[in-house]
Backbone as a chain_set.jsonl record, in Angstrom:
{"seq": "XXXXXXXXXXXXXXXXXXXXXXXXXXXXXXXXXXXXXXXXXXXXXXXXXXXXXXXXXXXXXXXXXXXXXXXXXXXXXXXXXXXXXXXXXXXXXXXXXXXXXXXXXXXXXXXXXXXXXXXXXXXXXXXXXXXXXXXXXXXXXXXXXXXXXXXXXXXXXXXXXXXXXXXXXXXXXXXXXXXXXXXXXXXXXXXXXXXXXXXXX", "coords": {"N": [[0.825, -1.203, 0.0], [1.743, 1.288, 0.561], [3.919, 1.612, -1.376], [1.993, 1.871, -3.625], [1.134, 4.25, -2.527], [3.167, 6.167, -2.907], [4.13, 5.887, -6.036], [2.019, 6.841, -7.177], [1.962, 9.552, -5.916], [4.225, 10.091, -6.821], [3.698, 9.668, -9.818], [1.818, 12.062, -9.854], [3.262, 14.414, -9.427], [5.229, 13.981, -11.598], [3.21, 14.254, -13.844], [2.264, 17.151, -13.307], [4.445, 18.511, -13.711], [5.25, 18.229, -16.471], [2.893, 19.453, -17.743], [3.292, 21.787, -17.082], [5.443, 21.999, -18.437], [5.016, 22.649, -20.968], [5.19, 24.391, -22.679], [6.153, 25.257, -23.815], [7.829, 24.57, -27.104], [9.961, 22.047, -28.253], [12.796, 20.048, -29.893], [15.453, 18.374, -30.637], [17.309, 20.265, -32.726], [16.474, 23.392, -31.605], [14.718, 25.742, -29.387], [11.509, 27.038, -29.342], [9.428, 29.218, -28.232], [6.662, 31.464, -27.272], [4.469, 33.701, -26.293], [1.348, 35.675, -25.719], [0.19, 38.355, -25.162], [2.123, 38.415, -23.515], [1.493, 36.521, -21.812], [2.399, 32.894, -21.225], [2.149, 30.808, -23.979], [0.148, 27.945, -24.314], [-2.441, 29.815, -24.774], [-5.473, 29.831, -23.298], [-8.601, 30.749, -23.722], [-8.527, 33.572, -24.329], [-10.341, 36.535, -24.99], [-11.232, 38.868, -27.468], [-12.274, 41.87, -29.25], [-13.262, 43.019, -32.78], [-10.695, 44.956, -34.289], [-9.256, 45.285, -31.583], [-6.162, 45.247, -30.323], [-3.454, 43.121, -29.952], [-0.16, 41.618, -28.511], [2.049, 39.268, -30.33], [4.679, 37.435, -29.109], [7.253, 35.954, -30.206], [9.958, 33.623, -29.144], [12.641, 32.025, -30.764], [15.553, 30.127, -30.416], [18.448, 28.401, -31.671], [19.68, 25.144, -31.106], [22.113, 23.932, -32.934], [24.577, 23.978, -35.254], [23.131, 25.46, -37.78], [22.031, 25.436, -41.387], [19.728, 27.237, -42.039], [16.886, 28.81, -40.936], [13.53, 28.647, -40.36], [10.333, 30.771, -39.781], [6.827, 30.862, -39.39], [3.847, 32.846, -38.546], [0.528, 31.439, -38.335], [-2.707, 31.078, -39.621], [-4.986, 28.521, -39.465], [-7.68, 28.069, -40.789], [-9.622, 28.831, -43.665], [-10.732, 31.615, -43.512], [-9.495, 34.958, -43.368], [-8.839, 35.635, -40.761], [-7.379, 37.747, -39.263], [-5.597, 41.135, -39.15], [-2.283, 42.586, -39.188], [-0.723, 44.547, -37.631], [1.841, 45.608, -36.57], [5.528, 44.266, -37.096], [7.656, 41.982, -38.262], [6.351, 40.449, -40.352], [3.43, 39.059, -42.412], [0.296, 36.667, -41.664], [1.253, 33.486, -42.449], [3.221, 34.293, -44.029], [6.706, 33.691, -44.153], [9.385, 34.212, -42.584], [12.771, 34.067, -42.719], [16.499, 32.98, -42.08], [19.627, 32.791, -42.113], [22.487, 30.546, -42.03], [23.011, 29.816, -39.492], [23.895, 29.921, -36.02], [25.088, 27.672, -33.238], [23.36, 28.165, -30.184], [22.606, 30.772, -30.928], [20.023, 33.065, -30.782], [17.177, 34.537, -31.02], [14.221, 37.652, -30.791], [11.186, 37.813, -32.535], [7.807, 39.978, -32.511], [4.922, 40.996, -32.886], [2.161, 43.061, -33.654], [-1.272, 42.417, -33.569], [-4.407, 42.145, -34.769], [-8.165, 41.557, -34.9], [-9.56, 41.441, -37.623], [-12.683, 41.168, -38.607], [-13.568, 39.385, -39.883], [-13.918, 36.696, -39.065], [-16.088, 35.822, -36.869], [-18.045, 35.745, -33.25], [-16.577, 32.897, -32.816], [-13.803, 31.216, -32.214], [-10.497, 31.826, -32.982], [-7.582, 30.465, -33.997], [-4.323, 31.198, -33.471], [-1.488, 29.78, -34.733], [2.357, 28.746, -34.846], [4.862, 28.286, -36.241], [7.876, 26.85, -36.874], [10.752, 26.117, -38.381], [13.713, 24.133, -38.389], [16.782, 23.803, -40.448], [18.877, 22.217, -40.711], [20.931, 20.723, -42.301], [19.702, 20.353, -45.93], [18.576, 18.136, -46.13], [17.938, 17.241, -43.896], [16.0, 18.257, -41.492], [13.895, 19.422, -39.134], [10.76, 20.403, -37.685], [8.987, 22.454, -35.963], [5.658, 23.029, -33.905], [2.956, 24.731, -32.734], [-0.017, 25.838, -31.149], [0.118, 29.172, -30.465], [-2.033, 30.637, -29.084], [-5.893, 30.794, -28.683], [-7.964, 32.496, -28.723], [-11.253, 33.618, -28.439], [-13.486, 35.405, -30.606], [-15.515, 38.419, -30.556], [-18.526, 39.616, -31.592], [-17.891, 42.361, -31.456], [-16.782, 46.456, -31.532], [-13.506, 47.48, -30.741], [-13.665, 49.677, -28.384], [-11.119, 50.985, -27.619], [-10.838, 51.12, -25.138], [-9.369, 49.946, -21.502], [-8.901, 46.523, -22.326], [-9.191, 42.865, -20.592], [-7.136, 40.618, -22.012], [-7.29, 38.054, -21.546], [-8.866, 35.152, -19.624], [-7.04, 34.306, -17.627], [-5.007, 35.3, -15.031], [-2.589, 38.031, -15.576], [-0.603, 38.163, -13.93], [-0.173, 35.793, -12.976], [0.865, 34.34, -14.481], [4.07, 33.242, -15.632], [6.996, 35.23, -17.194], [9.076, 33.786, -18.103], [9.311, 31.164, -19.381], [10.893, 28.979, -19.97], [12.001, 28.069, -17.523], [10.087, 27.66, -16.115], [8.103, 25.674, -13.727], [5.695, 23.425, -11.622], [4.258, 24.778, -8.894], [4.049, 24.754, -5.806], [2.181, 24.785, -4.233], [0.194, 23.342, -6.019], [1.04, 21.243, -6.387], [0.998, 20.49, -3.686], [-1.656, 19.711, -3.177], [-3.02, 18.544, -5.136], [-1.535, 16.215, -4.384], [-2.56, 15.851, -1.302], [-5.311, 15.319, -1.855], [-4.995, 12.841, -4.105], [-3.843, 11.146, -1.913], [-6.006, 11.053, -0.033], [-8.242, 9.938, -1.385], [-6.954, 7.228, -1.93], [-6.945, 6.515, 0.85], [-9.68, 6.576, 1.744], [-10.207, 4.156, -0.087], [-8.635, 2.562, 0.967], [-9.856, 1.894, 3.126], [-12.799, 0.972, 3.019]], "CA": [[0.0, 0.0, 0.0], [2.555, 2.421, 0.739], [4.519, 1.296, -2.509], [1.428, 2.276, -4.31], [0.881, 5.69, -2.664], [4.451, 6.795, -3.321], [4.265, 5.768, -6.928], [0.79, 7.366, -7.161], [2.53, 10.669, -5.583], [5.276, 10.82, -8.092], [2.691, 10.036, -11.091], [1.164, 13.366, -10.057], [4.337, 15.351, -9.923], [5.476, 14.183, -13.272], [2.294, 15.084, -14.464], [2.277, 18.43, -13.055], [5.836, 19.227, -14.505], [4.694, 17.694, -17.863], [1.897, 20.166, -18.162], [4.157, 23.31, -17.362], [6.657, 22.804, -19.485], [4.573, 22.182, -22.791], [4.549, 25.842, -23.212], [7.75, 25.526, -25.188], [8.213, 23.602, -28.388], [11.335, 22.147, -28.299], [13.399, 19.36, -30.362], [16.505, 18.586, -30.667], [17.762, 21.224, -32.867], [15.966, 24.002, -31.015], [13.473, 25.917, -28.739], [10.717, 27.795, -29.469], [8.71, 30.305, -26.869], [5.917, 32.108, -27.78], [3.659, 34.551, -25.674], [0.102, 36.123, -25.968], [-0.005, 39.264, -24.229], [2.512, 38.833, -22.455], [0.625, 35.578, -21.35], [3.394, 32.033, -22.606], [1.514, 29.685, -24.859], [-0.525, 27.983, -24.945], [-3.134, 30.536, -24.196], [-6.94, 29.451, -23.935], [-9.902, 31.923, -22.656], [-8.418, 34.537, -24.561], [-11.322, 37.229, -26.005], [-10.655, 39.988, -28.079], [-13.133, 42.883, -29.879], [-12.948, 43.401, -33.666], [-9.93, 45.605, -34.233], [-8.792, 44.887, -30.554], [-4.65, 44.996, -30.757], [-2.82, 42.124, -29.107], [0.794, 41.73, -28.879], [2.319, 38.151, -29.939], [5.803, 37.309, -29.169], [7.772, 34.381, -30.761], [11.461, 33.133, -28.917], [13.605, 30.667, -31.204], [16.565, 29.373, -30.353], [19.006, 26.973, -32.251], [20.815, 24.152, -30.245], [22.864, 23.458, -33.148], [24.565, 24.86, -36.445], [22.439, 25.501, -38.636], [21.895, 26.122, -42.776], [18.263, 27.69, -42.727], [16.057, 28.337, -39.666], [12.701, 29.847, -40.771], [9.323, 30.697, -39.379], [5.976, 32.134, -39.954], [2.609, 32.919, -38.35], [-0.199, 30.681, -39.591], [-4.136, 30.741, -39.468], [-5.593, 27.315, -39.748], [-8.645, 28.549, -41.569], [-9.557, 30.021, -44.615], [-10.815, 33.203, -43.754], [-7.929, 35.369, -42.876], [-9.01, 36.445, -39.311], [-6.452, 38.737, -38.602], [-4.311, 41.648, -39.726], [-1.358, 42.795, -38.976], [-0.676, 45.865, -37.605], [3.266, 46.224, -37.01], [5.61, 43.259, -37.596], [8.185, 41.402, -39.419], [5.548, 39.268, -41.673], [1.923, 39.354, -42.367], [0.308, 35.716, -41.605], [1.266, 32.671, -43.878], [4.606, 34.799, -44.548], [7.585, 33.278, -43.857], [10.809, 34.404, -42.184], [14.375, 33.273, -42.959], [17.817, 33.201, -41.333], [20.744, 31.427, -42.877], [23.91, 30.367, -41.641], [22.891, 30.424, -37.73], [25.512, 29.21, -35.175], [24.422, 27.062, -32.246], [23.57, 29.26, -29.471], [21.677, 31.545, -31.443], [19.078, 33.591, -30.405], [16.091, 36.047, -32.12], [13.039, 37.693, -30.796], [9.987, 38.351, -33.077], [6.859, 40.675, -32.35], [3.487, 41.346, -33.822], [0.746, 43.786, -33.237], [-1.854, 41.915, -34.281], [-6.052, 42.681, -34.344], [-9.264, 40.683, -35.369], [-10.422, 42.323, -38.93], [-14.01, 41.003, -38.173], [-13.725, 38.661, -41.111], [-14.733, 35.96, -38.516], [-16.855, 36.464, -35.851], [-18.118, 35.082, -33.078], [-15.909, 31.777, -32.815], [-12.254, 30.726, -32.187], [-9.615, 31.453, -34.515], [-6.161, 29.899, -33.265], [-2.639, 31.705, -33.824], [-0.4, 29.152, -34.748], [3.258, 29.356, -34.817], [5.812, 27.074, -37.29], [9.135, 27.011, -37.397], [11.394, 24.861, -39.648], [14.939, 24.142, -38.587], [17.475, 23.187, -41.239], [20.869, 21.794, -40.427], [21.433, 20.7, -43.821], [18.863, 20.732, -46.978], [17.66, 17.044, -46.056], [17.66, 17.246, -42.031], [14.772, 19.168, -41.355], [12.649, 19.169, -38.446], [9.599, 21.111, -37.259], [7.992, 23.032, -34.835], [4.413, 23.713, -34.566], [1.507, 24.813, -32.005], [-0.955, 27.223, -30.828], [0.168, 30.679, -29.48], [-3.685, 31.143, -28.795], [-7.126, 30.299, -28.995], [-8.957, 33.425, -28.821], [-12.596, 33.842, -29.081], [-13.269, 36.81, -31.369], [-16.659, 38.685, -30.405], [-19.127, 40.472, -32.977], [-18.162, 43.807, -31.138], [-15.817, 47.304, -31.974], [-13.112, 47.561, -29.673], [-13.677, 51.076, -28.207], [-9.916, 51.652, -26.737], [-10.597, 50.716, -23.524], [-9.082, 48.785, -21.527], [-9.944, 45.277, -21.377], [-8.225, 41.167, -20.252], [-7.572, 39.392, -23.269], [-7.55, 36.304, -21.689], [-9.124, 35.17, -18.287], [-5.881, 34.349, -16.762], [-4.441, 36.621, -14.088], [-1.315, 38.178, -16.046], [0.582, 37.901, -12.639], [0.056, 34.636, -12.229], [1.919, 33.525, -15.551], [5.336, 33.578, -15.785], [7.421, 35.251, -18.676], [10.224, 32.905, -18.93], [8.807, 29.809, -20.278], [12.26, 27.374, -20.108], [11.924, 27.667, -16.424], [7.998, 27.212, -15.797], [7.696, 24.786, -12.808], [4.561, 23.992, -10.581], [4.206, 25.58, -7.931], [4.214, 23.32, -4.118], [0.8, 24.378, -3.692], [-0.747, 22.829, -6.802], [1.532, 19.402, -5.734], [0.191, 19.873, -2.086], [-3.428, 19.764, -3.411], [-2.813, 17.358, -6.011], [-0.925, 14.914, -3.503], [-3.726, 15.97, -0.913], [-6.493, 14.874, -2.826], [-4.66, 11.381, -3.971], [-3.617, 10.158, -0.396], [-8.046, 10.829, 0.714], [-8.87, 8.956, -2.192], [-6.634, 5.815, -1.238], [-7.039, 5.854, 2.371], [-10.995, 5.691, 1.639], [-10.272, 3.079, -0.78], [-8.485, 1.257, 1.809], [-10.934, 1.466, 4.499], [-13.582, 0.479, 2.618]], "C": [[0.865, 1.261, 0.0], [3.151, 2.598, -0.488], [3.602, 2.128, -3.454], [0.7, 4.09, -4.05], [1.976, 6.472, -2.982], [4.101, 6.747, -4.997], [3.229, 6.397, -7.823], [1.207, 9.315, -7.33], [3.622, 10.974, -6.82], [4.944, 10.67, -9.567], [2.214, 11.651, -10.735], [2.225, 14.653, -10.057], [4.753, 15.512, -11.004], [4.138, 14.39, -14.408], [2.089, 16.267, -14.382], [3.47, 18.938, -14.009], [5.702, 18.962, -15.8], [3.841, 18.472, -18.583], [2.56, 21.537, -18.243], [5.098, 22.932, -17.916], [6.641, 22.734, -20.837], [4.169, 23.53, -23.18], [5.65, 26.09, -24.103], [7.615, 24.534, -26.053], [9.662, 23.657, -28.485], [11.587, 20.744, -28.925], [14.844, 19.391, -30.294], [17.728, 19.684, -31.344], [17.588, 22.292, -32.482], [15.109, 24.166, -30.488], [12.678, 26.845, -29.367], [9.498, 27.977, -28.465], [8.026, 31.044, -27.388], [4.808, 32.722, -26.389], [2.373, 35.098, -26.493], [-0.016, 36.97, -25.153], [1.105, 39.168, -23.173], [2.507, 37.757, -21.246], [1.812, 34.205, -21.993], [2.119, 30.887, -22.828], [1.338, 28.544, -24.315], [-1.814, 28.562, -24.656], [-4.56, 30.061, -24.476], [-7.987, 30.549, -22.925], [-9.641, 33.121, -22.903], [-9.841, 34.925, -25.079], [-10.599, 38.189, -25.965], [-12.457, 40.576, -28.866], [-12.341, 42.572, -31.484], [-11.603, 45.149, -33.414], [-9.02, 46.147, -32.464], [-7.231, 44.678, -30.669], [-4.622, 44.019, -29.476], [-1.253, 41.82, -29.7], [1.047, 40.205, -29.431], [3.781, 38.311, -29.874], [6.413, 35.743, -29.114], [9.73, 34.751, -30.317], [12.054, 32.539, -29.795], [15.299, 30.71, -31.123], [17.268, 28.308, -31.04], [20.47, 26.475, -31.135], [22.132, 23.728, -31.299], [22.907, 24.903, -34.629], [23.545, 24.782, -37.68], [21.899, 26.486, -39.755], [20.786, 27.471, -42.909], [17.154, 27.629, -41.091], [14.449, 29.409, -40.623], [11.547, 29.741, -39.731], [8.189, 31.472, -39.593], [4.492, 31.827, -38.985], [1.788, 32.107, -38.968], [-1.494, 30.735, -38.297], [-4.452, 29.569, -40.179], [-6.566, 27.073, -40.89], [-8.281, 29.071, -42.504], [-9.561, 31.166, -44.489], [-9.614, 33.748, -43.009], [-8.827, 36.259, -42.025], [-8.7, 37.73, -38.603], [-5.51, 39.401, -39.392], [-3.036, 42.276, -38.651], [-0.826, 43.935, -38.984], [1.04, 46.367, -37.601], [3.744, 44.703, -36.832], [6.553, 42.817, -38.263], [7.961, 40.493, -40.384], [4.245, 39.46, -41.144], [1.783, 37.332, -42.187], [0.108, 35.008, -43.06], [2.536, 33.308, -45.078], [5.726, 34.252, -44.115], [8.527, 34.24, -43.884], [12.001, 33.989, -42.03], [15.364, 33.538, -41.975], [18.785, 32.364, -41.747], [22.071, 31.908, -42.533], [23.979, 30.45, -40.016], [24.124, 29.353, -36.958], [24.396, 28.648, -33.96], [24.503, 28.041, -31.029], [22.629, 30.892, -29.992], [20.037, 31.941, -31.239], [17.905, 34.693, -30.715], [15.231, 35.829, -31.3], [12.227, 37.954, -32.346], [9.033, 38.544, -32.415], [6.109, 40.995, -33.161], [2.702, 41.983, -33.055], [-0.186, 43.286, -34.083], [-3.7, 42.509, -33.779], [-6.708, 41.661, -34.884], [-9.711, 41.806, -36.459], [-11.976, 42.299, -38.994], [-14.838, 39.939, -39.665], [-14.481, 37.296, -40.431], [-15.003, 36.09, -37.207], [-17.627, 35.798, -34.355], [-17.954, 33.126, -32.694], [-14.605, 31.954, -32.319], [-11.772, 30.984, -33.358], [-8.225, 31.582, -34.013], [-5.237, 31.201, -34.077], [-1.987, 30.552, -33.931], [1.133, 29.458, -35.172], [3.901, 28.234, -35.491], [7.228, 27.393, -37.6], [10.15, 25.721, -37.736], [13.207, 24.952, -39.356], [15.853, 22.994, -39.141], [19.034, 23.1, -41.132], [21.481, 21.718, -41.587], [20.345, 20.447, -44.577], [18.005, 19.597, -46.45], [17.855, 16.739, -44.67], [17.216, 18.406, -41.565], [14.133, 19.256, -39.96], [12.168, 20.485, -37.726], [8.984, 21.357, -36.028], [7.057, 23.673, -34.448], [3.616, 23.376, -33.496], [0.901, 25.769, -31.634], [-0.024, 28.077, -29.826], [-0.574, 30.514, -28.881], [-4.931, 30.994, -29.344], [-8.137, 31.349, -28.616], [-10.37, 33.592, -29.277], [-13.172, 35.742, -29.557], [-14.683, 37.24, -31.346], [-17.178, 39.794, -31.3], [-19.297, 41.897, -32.253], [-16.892, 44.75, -31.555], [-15.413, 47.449, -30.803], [-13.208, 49.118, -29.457], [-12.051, 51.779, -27.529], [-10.195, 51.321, -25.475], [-9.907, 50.153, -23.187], [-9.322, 47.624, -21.106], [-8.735, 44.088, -20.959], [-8.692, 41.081, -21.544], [-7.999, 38.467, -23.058], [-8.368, 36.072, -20.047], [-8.045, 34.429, -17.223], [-5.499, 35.152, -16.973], [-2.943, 36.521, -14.663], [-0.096, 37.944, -14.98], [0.576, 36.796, -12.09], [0.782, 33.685, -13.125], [3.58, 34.268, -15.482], [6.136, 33.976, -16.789], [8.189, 34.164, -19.293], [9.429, 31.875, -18.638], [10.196, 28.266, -20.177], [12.046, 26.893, -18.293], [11.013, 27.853, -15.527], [8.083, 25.979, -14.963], [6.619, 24.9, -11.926], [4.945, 24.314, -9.305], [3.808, 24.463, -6.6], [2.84, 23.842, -3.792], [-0.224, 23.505, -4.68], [-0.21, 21.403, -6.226], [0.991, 19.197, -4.75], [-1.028, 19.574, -2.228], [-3.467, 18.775, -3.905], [-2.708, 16.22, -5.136], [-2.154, 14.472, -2.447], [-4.696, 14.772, -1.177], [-6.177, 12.582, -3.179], [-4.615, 10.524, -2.956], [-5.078, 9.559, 0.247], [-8.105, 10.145, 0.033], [-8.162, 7.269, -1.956], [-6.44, 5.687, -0.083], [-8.514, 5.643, 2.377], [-10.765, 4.661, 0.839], [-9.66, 1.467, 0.264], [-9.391, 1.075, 3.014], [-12.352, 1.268, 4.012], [-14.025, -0.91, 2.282]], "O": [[0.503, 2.229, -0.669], [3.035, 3.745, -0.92], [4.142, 3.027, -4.098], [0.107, 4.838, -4.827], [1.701, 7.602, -3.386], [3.698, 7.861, -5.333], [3.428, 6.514, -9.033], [0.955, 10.09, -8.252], [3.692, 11.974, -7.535], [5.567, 11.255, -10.453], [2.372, 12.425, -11.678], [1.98, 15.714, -10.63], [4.826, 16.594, -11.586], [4.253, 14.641, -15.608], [1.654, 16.756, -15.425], [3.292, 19.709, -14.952], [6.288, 19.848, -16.423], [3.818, 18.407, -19.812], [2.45, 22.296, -19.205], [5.946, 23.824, -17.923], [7.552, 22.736, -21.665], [3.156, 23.835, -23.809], [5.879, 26.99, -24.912], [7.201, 23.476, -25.58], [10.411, 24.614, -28.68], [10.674, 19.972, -28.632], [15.421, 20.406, -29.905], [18.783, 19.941, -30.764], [18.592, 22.916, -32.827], [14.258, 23.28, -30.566], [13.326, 27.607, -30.084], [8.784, 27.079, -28.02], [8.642, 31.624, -28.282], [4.475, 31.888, -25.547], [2.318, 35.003, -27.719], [-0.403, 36.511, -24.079], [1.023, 39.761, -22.098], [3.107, 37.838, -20.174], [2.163, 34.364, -23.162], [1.404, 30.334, -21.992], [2.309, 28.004, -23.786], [-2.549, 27.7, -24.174], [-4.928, 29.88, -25.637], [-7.952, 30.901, -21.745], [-10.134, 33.989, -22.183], [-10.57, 34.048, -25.543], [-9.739, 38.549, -25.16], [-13.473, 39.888, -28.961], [-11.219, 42.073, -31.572], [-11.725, 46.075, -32.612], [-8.349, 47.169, -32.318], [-7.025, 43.636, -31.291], [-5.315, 44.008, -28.458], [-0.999, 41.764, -30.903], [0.119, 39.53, -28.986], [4.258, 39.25, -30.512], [6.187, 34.783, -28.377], [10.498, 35.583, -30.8], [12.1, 31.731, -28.866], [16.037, 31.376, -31.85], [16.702, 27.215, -31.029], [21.501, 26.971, -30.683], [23.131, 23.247, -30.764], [22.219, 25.87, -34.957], [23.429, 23.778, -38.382], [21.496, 27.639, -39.602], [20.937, 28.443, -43.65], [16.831, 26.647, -40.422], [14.473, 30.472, -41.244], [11.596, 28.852, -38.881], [8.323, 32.643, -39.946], [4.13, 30.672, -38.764], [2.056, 31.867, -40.146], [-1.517, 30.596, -37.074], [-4.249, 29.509, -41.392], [-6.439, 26.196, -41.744], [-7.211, 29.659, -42.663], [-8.759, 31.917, -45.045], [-8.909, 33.122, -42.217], [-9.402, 37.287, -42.383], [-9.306, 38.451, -37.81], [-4.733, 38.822, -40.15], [-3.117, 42.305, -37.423], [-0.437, 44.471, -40.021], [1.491, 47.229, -38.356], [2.913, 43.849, -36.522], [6.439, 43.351, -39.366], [8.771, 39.882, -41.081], [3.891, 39.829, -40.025], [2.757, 36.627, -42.454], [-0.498, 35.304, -44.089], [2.754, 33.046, -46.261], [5.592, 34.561, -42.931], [8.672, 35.023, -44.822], [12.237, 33.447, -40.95], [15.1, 34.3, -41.045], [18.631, 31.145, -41.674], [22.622, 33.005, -42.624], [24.86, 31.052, -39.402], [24.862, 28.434, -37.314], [23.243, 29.044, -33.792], [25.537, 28.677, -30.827], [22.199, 31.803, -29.285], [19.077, 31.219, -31.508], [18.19, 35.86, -30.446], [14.989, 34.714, -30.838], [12.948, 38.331, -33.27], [8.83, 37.686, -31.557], [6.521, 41.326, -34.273], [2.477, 41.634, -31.897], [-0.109, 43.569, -35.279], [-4.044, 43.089, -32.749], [-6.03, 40.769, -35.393], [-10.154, 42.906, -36.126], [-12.561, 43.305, -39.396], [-15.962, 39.835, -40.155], [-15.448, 36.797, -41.006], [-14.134, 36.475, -36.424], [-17.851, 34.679, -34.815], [-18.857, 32.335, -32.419], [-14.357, 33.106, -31.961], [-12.209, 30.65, -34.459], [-7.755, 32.662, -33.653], [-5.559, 31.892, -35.043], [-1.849, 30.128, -32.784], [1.252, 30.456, -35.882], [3.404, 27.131, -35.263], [7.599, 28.134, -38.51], [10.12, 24.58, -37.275], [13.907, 25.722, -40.013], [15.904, 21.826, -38.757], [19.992, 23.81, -41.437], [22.404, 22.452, -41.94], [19.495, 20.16, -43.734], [16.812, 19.838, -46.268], [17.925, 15.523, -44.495], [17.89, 19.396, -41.279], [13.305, 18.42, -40.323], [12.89, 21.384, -37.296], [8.552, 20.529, -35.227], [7.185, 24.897, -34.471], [3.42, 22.21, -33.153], [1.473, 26.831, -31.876], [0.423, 27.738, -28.731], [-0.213, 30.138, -27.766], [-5.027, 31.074, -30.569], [-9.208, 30.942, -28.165], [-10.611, 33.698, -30.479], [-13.173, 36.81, -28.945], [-15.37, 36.544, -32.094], [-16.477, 40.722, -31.703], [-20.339, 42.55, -32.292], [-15.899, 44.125, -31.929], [-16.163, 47.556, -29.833], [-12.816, 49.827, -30.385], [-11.965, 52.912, -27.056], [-9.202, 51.361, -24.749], [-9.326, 49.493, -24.049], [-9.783, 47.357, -19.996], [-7.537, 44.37, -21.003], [-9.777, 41.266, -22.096], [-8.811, 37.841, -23.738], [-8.353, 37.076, -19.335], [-8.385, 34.068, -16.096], [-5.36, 35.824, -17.995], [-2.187, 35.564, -14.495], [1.064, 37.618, -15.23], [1.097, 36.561, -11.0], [1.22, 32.583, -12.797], [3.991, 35.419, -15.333], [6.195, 33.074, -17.625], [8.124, 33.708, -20.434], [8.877, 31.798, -17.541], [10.169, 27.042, -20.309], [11.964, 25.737, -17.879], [11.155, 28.161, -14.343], [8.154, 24.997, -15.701], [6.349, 25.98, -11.402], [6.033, 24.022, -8.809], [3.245, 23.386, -6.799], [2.291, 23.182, -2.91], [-1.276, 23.04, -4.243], [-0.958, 20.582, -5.694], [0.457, 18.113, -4.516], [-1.57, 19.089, -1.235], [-3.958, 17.852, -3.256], [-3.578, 15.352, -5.076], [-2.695, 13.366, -2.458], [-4.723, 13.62, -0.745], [-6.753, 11.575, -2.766], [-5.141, 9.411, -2.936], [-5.369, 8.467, 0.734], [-8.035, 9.066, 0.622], [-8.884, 6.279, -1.837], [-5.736, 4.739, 0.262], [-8.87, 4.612, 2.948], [-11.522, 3.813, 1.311], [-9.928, 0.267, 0.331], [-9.486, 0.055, 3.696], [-13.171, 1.482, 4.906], [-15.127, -1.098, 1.767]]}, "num_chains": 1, "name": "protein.A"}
C-alpha cells in the first residue's frame, strides 16, 4: 500500500511538470517560446473585440549549427481572421535566417487585431518554425500561441483582459515554468483521501 501511494505521488508530480513545461516547443535542434499578451503559450480563454490589438511574441533558439532556420505565423482557416498591424511578416509569410551558429538567439513581435472577417468563434494563432541543419535534415515546430474567441463587437480603446488568466500569475520565462508546491500539495492531498478511503472500505 505504501509502494502504491508513493508511486501514485510521483505520477502526479510528473504530471504536473509535464503540463508546465509544454509551453515551449522544443526538439533537438531548437526551442521555441511564444507569448500572448505577455501571457506564454498555450493561451486558452483569450477574447478579443474586432480591431482589438494584441501583442504576440515568438522566442527561437538553435541548439545546433544551422543552414536555414525559418518561421511564420499561420491561421488554420480560410478566412484570414487577422491583420497585422506592425511586424516582421503578415500571416502565412515566412521568415528566414541562414547560416545560424548554435547558441543563437532572435526575438519576433506582432501587433496583431481581429479584422471582423470571422466572428463570433475561435480562430487559433499558430506558430511554425522549420529548422534546417542541412537541406535534407529538417525538423519542425508547430503549435498554438492562442485560442482566442473573437466577439461580434468594436473595440472602443478601452481597456480590457484578453484572456481570463491573471497576467501575474503567468510567468514570462517559459524554459523555467515549474509547478508551484501548492498545486503538488493539493494534487498529492487529494490522492492520499482517495486511497485511504479506498483502503478502508
Amino acid at each position: 500500500m505504501k509502494n502504491k501511494i508513493i508511486k501514485t505521488a510521483l505520477s502526479i508530480i510528473v504530471f504536473c511538470i509535464i503540463i508546465q513545461s509544454c509551453t515551449a516547443g522544443e526538439n533537438e535542434y531548437g526551442i521555441v517560446k511564444s507569448w500572448y499578451d505577455n501571457q506564454p503559450a498555450t493561451v486558452e480563454g483569450a477574447k478579443l473585440k474586432i480591431n482589438e490589438p494584441v501583442e504576440i511574441k515568438v522566442e527561437v533558439t538553435s541548439k545546433v549549427d544551422a543552414s536555414f532556420i525559418g518561421l511564420m505565423l499561420k491561421e488554420p482557416g480560410v478566412t484570414k481572421s487577422f491583420d497585422v498591424i506592425s511586424g516582421p511578416s503578415d500571416f502565412g509569410e515566412w521568415i528566414s535566417k541562414d547560416d545560424i551558429k548554435s547558441g543563437w538567439v532572435k526575438t519576433y513581435t506582432w501587433t496583431i487585431c481581429p479584422n471582423g472577417n470571422w466572428i463570433d468563434g475561435n480562430a487559433p494563432i499558430n506558430i511554425i518554425v522549420q529548422f534546417s541543419k542541412e537541406i535534407d535534415d529538417v525538423l519542425f515546430i508547430r503549435y498554438s500561441i492562442a485560442n482566442p474567441h473573437i466577439f461580434d463587437e468594436q473595440y472602443s480603446g478601452s481597456s480590457s483582459s484578453h484572456a481570463t488568466t491573471d497576467p501575474s500569475s503567468t510567468n514570462q520565462s517559459q524554459s523555467n515554468s515549474s509547478p508551484s508546491f501548492g498545486i503538488i500539495a493539493a494534487l498529492l492531498s487529494v490522492a492520499l483521501v482517495v486511497m485511504w478511503r479506498q483502503k478502508n472500505i
